[in-house]
C-alpha positions as CSV (number, residue, x, y, z in Angstrom):
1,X,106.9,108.8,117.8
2,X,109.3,105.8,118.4
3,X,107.2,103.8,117.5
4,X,106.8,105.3,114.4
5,X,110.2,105.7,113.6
6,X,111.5,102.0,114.2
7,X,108.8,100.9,112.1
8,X,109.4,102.9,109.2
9,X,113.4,102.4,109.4
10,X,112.2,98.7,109.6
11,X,110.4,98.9,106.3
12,X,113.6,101.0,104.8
13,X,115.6,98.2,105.8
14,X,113.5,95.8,104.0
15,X,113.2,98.1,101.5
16,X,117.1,98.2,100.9
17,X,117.4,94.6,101.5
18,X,115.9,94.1,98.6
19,X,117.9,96.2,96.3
20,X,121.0,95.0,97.9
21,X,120.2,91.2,96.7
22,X,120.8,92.3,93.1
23,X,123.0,90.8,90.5
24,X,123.8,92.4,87.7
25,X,124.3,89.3,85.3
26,X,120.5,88.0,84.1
27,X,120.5,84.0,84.7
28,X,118.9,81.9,82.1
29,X,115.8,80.7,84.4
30,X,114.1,77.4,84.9
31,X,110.9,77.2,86.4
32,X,111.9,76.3,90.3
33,X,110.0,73.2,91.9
34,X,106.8,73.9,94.3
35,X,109.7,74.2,97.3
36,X,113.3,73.9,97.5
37,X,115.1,74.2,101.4
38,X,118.1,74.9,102.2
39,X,119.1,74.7,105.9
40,X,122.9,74.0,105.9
41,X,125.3,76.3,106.6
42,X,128.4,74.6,105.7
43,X,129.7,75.0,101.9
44,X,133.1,73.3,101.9
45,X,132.8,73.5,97.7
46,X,132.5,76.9,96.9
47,X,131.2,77.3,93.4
48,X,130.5,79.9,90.6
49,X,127.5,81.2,90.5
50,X,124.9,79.5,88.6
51,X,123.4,80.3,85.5
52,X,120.2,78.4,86.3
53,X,118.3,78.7,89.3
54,X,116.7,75.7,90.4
55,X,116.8,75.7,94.3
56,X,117.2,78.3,96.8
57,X,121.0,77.9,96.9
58,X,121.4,78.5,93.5
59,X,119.3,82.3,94.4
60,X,121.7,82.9,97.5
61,X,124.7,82.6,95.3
62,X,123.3,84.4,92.6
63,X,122.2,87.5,94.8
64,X,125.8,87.3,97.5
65,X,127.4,89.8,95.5
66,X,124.3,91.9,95.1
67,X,124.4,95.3,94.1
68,X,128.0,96.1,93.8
69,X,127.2,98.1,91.1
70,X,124.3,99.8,91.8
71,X,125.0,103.0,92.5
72,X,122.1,105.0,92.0
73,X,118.3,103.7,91.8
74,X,115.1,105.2,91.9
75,X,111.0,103.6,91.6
76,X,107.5,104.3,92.8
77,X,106.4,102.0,95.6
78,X,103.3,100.5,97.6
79,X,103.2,100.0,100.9
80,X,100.8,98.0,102.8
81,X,100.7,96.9,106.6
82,X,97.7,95.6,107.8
83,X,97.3,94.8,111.9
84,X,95.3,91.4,111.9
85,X,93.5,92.0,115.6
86,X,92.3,95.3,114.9
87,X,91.6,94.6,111.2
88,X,92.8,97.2,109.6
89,X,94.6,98.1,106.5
90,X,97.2,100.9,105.9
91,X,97.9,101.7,102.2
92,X,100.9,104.1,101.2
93,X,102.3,105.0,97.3
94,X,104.9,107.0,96.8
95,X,108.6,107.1,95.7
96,X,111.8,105.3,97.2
97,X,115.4,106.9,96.1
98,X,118.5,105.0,97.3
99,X,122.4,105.9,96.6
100,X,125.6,103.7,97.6
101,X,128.8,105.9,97.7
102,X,132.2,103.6,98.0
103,X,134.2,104.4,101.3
104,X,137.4,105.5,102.0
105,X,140.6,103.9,103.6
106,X,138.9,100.5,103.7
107,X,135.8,101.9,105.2
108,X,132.4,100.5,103.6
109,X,130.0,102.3,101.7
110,X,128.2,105.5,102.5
111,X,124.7,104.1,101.9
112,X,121.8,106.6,102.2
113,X,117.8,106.3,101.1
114,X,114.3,108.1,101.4
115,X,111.0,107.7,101.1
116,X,108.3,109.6,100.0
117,X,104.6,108.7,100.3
118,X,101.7,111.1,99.4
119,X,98.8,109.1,99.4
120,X,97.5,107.5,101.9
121,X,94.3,104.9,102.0
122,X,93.0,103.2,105.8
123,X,88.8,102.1,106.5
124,X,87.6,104.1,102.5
125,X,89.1,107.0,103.6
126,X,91.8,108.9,101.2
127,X,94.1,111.3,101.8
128,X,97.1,112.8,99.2
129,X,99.0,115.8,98.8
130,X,96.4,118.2,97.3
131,X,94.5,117.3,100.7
132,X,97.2,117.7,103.1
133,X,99.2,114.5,103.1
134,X,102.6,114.5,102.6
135,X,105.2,112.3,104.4
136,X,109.4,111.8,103.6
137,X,111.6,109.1,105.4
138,X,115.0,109.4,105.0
139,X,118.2,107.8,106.2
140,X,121.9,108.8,105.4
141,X,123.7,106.4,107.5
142,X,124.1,108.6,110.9
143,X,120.6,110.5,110.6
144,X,117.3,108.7,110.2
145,X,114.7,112.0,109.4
146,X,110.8,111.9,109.5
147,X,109.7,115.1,108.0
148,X,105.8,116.0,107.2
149,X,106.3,119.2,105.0
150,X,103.1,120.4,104.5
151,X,102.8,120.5,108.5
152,X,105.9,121.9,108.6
153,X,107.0,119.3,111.1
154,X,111.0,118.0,111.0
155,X,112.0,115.0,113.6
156,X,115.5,114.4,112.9
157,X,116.7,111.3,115.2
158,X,120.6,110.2,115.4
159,X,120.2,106.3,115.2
160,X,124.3,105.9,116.1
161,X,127.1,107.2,117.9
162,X,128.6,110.3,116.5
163,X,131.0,110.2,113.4
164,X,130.1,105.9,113.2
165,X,128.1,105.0,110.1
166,X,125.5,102.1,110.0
167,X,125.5,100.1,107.1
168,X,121.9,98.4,106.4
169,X,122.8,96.1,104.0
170,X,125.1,94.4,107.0
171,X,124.0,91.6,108.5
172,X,123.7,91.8,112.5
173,X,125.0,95.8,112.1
174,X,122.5,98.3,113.4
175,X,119.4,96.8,115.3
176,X,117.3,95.2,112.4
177,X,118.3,91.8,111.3
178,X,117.4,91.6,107.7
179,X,119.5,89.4,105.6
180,X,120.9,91.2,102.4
181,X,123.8,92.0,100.5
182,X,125.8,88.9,102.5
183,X,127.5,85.4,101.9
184,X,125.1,82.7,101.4
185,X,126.9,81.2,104.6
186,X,125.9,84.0,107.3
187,X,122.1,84.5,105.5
188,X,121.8,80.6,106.1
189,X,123.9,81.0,109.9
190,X,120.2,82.6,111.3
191,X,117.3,81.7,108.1
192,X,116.1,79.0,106.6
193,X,116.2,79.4,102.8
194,X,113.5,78.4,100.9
195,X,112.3,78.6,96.9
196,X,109.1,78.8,95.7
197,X,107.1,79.6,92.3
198,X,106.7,82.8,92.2
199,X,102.4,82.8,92.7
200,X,102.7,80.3,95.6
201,X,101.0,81.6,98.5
202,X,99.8,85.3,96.6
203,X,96.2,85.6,97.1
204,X,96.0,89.1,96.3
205,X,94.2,88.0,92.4
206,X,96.4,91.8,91.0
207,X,99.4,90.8,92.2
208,X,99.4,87.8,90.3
209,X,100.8,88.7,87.4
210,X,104.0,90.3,88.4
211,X,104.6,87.1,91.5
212,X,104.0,84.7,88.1
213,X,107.0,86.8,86.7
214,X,109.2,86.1,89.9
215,X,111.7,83.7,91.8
216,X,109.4,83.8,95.5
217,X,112.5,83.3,98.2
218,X,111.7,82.3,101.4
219,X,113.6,83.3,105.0
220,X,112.3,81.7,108.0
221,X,114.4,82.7,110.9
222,X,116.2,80.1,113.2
223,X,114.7,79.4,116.4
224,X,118.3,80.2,118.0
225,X,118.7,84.2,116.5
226,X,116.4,85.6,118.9
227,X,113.8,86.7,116.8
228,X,111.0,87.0,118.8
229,X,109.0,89.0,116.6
230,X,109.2,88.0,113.2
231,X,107.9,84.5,111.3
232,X,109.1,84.8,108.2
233,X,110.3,87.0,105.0
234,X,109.4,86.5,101.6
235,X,110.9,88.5,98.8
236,X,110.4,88.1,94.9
237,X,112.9,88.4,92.4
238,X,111.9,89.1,88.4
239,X,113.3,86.0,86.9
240,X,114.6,87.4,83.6
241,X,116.9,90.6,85.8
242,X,116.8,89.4,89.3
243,X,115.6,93.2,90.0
244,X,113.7,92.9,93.5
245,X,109.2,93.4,92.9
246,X,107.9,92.6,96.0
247,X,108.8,91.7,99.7
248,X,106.2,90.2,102.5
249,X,106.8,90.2,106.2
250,X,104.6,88.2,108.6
251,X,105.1,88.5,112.1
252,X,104.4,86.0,114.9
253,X,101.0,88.0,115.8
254,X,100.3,87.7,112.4
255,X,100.2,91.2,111.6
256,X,101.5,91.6,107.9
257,X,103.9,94.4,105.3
258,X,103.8,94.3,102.0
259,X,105.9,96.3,99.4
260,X,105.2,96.9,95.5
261,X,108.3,98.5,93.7
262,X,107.7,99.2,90.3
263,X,109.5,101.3,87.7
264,X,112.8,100.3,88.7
265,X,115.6,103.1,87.4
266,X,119.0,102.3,88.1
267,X,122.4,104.2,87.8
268,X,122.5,106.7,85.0
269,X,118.5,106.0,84.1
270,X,117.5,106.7,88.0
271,X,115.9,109.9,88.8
272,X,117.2,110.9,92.0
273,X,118.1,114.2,93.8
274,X,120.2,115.3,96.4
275,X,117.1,116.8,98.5
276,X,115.4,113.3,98.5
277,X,118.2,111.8,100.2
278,X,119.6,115.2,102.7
279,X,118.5,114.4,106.4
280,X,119.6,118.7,106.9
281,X,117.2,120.8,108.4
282,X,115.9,123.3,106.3
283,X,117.3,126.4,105.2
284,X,114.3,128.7,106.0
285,X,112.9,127.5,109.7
286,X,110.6,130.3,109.4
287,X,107.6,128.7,110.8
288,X,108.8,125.1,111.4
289,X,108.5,122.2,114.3
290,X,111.8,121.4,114.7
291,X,113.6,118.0,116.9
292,X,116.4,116.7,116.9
293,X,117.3,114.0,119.3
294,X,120.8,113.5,119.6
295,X,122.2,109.5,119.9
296,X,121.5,107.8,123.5
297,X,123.1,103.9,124.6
């Protein structure tokens, strides 16, 4: 069940790391060259951000004030892990719902998202919601909540110490190290930054398309951050909104997670309910598997 858990918060992290590196204000886009690296860490000439994005500098300025107004978002999703010893392929669709709420007294934002996946696809064989698959991830900064409703199964897991919140979209907060929604400086203090065309490297013939369509940013982590684990992160960026498509992770055993977000709704256009995003047990425990595990150092 741990297990199970950290991954899926991993892929929520992802998941939000993506919509935090949004901007708001659509760049004018040249094609990038086949790579572009960026290694240092220094930036002793601060500059605007750019209206062209030719290198992958010009993308880590253009997404360090990401998502400051996003407040509300909503889109269908992919999922796709695939373990490369045993050879097998995981395929998930569903629906990811995130909301960012602004704290209080200098406190930073309440941010809280969920997953839901009903359909599920591994070896030919399919299962969905009218055959008794049905599975919500959610996350509300405290609580991190796998619940399987159809089993009537509720696993509801406190992920930090009592009355602390864990912000996702901050760098070296909370126990997965994914680089979003951060100065250019502290992304580049633990990854090397790297642009690509958007198709470079997609093999996958549909996904094509939409990676032609994208800027493809590349995060290899430094050899000196202690990631033992992971080899590199790729994310892709539409070019003409800077809205987040897809995002690749490859660890060091080679296994590999992919996520597809389509139908992107944000703000007032997003179509996102309380429910999706409550980590609360429910009201009527008439016949349910209850947990909850309460935070341990």
């Amino acid at each position: 069940m741990l297990t199970m858990i950290l991954s899926v918060a991993k892929l929520m992290t992802l998941l939000v790391g993506m919509l935090g590196l949004m901007h708001d204000t659509s760049p004018q886009p040249e094609t990038p060259p086949a790579a572009s690296t960026t290694t240092t860490t220094e930036d002793t000439h601060p500059e605007a951000i750019p209206t062209e994005i030719a290198t992958a500098d010009d993308l880590l300025r253009a997404l360090e004030t990401a998502g400051e107004d996003t407040r509300l978002l909503s889109a269908t999703i992919r999922y796709v892990k695939t373990f490369s010893i045993q050879g097998d392929t995981q395929r998930r669709d569903g629906r990811l719902v995130f909301a960012s709420e602004p704290g209080a007294d200098g406190h930073p934002p309440t941010r809280r998202f969920g997953i839901t996946f009903d359909r599920y696809e591994v070896g030919g064989r399919v299962e969905d919601r009218d055959i008794d698959y049905l599975e919500q991830y959610i996350f509300d900064g405290e609580w991190l909540a796998e619940v399987r409703p159809l089993e009537k199964q509720f696993v509801r897991r406190q992920v930090v110490p009592p009355g602390q919140k864990w912000d996702p979209l901050r760098l070296g907060e909370g126990p997965f190290p994914i680089p979003i929604q951060q100065k250019r400086e502290e992304i580049l203090s633990r990854f090397d930054a790297e642009l690509f065309d958007g198709q470079e490297g997609v093999i996958e013939r549909r996904l094509l398309g939409v990676a032609g369509k994208c800027y493809q940013l590349k995060l290899t982590p430094r050899p000196d951050t202690g990631e033992s684990d992971l080899r590199e992160i790729r994310v892709w960026y539409q070019k003409d909104t800077l809205l987040p498509r897809m995002a690749k992770t490859i660890t060091k055993a080679d296994d590999t997670s992919l996520v597809l977000l389509k139908d992107l709704k944000l703000n007032d256009e997003a179509e996102v309910s309380e429910t999706e995003l409550s980590t609360d047990l429910p009201a009527d425990r008439t016949g349910w598997d209850l947990t909850t595990i309460p935070y341990r150092e």
